[in-house]
C-alpha positions in Angstrom: 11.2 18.6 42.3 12.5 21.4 40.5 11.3 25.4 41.5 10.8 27.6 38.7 10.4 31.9 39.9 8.6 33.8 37.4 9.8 37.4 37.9 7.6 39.9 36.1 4.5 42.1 35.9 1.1 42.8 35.2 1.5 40.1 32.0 2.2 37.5 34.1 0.2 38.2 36.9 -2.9 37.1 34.8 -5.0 40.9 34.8 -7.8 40.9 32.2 -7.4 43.2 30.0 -9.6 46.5 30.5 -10.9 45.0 33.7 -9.0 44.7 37.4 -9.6 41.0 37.3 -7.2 37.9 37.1 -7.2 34.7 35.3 -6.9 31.5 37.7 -3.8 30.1 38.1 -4.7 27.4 35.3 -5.6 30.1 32.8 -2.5 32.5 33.0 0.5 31.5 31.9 2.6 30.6 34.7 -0.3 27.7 35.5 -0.2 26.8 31.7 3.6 26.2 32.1 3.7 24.2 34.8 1.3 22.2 33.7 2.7 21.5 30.2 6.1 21.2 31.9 5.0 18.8 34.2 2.9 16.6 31.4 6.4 16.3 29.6 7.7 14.3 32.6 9.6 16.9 34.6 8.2 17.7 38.0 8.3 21.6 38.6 6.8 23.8 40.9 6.4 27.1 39.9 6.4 30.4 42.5 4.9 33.5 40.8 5.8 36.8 42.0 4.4 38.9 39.9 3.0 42.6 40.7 1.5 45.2 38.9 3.1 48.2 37.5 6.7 46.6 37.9 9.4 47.9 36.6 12.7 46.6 35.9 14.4 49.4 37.8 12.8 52.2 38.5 10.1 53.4 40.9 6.5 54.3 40.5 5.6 57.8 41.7 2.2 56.5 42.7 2.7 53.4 44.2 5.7 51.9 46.3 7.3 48.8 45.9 7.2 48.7 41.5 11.3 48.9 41.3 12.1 45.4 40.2 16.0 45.3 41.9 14.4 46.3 45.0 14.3 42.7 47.1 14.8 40.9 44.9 18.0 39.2 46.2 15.5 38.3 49.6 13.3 37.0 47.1 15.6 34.2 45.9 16.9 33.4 49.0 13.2 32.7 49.9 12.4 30.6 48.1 15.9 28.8 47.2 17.3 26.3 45.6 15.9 27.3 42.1 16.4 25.6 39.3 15.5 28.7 37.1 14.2 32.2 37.3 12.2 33.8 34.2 12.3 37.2 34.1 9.9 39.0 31.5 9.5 42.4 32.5 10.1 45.7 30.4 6.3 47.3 29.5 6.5 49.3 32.6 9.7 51.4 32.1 7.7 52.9 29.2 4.9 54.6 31.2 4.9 58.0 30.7 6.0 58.7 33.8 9.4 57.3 32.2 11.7 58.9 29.6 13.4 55.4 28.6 14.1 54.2 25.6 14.9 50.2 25.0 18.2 50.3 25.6 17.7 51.7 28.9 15.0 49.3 29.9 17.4 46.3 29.0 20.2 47.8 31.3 17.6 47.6 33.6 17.6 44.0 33.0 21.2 43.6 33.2 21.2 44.7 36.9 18.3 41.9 37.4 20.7 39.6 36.5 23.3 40.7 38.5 21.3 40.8 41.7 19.9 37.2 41.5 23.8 36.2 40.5 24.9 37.8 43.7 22.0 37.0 46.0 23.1 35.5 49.2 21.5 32.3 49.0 22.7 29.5 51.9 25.8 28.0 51.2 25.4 24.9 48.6 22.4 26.1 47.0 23.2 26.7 43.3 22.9 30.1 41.3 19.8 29.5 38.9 19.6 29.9 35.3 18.3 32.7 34.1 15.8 33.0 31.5 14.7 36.7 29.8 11.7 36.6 27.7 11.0 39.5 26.1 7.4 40.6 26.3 5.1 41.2 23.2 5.3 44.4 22.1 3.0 47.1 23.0 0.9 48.8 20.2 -1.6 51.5 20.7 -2.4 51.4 24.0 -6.8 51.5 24.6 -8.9 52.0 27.4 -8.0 52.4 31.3 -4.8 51.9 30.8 -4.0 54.5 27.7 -3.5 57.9 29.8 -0.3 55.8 31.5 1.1 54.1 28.4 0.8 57.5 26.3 3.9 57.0 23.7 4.6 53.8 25.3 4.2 52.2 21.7 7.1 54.3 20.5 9.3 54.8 23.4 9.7 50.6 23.6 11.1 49.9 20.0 13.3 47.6 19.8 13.4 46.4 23.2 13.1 42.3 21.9 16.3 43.6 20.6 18.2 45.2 22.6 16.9 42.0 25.1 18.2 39.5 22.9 21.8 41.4 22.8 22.0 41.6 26.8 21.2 37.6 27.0 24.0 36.5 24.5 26.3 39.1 26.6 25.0 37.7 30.1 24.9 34.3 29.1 21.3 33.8 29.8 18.5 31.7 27.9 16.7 33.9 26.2 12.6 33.7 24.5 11.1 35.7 22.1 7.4 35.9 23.2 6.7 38.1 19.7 7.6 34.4 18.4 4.5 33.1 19.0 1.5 35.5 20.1 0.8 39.6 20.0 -0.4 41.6 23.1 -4.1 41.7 23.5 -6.2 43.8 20.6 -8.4 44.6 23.7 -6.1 47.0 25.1 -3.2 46.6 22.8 -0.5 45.8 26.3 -1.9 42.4 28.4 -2.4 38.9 27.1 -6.1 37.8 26.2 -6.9 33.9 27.8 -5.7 32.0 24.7 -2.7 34.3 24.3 -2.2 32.9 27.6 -2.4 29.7 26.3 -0.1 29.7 23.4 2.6 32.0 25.5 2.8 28.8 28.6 3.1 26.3 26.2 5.4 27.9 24.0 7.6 28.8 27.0 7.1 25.2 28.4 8.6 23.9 24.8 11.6 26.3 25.1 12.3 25.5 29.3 12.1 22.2 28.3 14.7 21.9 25.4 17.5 24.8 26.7 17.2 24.0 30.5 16.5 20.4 31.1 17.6 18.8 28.2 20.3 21.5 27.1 
């Protein structure tokens, strides 16, 4: 059985938009994925870690822990050997609290890459692939999450991009999630239950082709 990390934030972790809630495991993506990957005949098991307000590498002023390079390299080596690790984070460098622009956040990604490249798993374990999807882009952010995202909208313009660039560059895999589904109208940044859906299977479809039968 293969293990598949997803790496990422709020998106991924399943919130409800305008609420604090979560989708179940089978209703978020991540559950959607392994699901469809597993009906295609390849046995997976996928590990979310997925938090809140993460960024790709900076910190949150009002809550510790949201600087995605931090631990990360302990992260794989926990849960080693992987046979892939997703990575779709980015919406969180452009809280106001930030002055980033996309090519900034995609740097950010760049040292991702480097830390799970260079984690000290045990020896024999393989490095993973690497896969970036770039998240659906944010547009006019509503409700309790707008005083955060102020600008956001702006400030993230072409970050499918500049993601896209740092894959072919890094030699990653690389998924468009604009490809196939918006962010939610509810609050114009999360995923509403069929986006969910439509992302896991989409992403299931692409895992499938470039990772196991590339």
């Amino acid at each position: 059985m293969d293990q598949i990390l997803v790496y990422a934030d709020s998106l991924s972790w399943g919130i409800i938009p305008d609420t604090r809630g979560r989708f179940p495991f089978d209703k978020r993506w991540p559950g959607i994925f392994e699901s469809a990957l597993n009906a295609m005949g390849r046995e997976v098991r996928v590990v979310e870690n997925c938090l809140n307000g993460r960024r790709t590498v900076w910190s949150d002023p009002f809550k510790a822990g949201r600087d995605g390079s931090a631990g990360l390299a302990q992260v794989i080596e926990m849960h080693s050997p992987l046979r892939l690790v997703i990575l779709m984070l980015g919406h969180n460098d452009f809280q106001c609290t930030h002055d980033n622009n996309a090519w900034l956040s995609a740097q950010g990604m760049v040292k991702l890459i480097q830390v799970i490249r260079q984690a000290p798993v045990e020896p024999g374990m393989p490095v993973p692939d690497i896969l970036i999807i770039a998240p659906p882009e944010i547009f006019q952010p509503k409700g309790p999450v707008s005083h955060k995202f102020l600008g956001a909208e702006k400030r993230c313009i072409g970050l499918t991009a500049e993601l896209e660039k740092v894959a072919s560059e890094q030699q990653v895999f690389f998924f468009d999630a604009n490809s196939v589904t918006a962010a939610s109208k509810v609050d114009g940044i999360h995923l509403d239950e069929d986006q969910h859906q439509i992302l896991g299977h989409a992403i299931a479809e692409a895992v499938n082709r470039l990772v196991f039968a590339g």
